[in-house]
C-alpha positions in Angstrom: 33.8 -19.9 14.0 30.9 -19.4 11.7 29.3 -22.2 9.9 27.3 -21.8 6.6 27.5 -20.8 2.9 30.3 -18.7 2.8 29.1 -14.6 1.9 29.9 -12.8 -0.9 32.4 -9.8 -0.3 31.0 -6.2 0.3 30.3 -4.3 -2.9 29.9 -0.6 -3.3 26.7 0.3 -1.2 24.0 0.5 -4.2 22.4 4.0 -5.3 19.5 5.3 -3.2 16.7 5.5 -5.1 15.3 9.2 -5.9 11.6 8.5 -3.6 13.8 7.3 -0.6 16.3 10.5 -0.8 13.6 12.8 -0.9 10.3 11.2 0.8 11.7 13.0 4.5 12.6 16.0 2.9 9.3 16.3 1.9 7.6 14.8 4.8 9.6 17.3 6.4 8.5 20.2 5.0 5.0 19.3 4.6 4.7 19.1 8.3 6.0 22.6 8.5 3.6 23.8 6.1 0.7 22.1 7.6 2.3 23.6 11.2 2.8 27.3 9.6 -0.7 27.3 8.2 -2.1 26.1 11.4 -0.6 29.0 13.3 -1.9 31.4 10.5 -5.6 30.6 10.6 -5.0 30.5 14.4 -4.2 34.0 14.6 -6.7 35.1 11.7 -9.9 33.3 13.6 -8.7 32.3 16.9 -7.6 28.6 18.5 -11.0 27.1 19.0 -11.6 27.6 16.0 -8.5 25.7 14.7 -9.6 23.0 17.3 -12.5 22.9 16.0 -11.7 22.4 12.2 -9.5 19.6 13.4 -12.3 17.9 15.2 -14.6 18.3 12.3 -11.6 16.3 9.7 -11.1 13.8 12.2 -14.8 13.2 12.6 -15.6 13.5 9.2 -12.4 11.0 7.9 -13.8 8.6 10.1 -17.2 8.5 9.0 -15.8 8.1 5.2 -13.1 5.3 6.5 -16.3 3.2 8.2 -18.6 4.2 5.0 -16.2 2.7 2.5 -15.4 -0.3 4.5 -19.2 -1.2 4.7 -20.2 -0.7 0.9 -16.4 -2.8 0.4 -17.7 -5.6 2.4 -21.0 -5.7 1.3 -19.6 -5.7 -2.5 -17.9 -8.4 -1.0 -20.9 -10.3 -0.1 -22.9 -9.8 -2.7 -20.1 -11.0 -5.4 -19.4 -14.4 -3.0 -23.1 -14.3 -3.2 -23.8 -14.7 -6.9 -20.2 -16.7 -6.9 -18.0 -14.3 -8.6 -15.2 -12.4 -7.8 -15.5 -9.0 -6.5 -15.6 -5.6 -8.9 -11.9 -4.5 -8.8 -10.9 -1.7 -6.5 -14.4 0.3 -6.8 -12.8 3.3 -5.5 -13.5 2.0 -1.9 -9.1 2.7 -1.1 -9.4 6.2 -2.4 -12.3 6.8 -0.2 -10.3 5.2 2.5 -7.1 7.1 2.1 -9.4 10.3 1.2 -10.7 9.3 5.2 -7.1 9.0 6.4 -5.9 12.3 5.1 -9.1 13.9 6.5 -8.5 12.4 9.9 -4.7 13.5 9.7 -4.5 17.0 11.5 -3.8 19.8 9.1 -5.4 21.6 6.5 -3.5 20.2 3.3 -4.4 16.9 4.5 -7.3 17.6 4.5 -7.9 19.5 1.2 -6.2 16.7 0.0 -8.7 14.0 1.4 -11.6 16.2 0.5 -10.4 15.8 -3.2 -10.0 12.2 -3.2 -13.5 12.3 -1.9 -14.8 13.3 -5.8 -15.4 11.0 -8.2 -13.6 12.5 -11.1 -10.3 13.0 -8.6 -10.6 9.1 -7.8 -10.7 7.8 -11.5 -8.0 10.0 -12.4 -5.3 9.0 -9.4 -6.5 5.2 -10.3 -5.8 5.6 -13.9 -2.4 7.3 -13.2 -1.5 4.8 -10.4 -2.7 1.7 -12.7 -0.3 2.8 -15.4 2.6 4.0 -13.4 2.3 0.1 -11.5 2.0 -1.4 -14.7 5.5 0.4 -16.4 7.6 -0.3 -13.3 6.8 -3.5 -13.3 7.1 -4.4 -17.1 10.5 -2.8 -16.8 11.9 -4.1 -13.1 15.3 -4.9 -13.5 16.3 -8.6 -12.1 16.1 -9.1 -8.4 13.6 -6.2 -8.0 10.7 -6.6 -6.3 8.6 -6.0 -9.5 10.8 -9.3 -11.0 9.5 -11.2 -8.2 5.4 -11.1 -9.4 7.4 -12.5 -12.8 9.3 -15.4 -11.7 10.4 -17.6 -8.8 14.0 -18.5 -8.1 15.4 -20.7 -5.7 19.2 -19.4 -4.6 21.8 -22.2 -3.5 24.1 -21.3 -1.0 27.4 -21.1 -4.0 25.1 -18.4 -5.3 24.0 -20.1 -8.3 20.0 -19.3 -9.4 18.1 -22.1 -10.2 14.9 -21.2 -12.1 11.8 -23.1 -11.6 8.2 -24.0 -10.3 6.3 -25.8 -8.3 4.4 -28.9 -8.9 2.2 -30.0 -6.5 0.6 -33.5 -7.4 -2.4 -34.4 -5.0 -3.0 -37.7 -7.2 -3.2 -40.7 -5.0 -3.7 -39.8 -1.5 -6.8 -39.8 0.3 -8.2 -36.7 1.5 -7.3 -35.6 5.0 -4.1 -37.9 4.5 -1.1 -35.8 5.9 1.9 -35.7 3.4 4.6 -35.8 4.6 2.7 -39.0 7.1 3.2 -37.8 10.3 4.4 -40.8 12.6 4.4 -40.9 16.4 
């Protein structure tokens, strides 16, 4: 015996969207790249010097990852400082992810962070990110995620949508009073 709102019966399983059909496949056969061109510098100039190239991305992602995270918190700082809000992004996550892909064994990863590493490369991904966030979530459809940054809704257990928002009224109690009172 179940107790509860009653569920709504099954409907046709909804469409997979395009980036979670194809994101393995391409995971997939970026590994193998990353594996076949491993093995092809390997034999051109030898293992240790593979080993060593690896070494050198991780060490070097690293150092970016730990450089960007200081000047991030210091911008941090210094705008609580002068009580403002901090600059927005400042590149600081492409320097980050340009660190990750750099510490990620494989030579496309790293070309790839090495890229994001150059100023022109970051504004340009920003730009293109900024816009591409910006048109999915002018257009989400109802019940998307995007819809969510848009609205609130409260669902009652007949499946009926109530819109609304939330008042909160602080008027009238002291401060540190507990609301609800707490009683023991």
């Amino acid at each position: 015996m179940t107790t509860g709102a009653p569920t709504a019966p099954p409907t046709a399983r909804p469409r997979r969207s395009r980036l979670r059909r194809y994101l393995p496949l391409g995971i997939a056969a970026w590994l193998v790249l990353e594996i076949w061109l491993l093995t092809q510098v390997a034999g051109a100039a030898g293992g240790l010097t593979v080993f060593l190239l690896l070494v050198a991305g991780f060490v070097a992602g690293s150092v970016v990852i730990k450089r960007a995270g200081r000047r991030a918190f210091q911008n941090l700082n210094e705008a609580l400082q002068r009580g403002g809000s901090p600059a927005r992004g400042g590149g600081n996550g492409l320097m980050m992810l340009g660190g990750l892909l750099l510490m990620i064994p494989g030579l496309i990863s790293d070309a790839a962070g090495l890229l994001l590493l150059l100023p022109p490369v970051q504004k340009a991904v920003s730009r293109f990110t900024e816009r591409a966030l910006d048109r999915s979530l002018r257009t989400a459809a109802p019940g998307t995620l995007g819809d969510a940054f848009q609205q609130a809704r409260i669902h009652r257990p007949d499946g009926k949508v109530v819109q609304g928002e939330v008042i909160r009224e602080d008027a009238g109690r002291e401060p540190g009073e507990q609301w609800p009172p707490l009683t023991r």
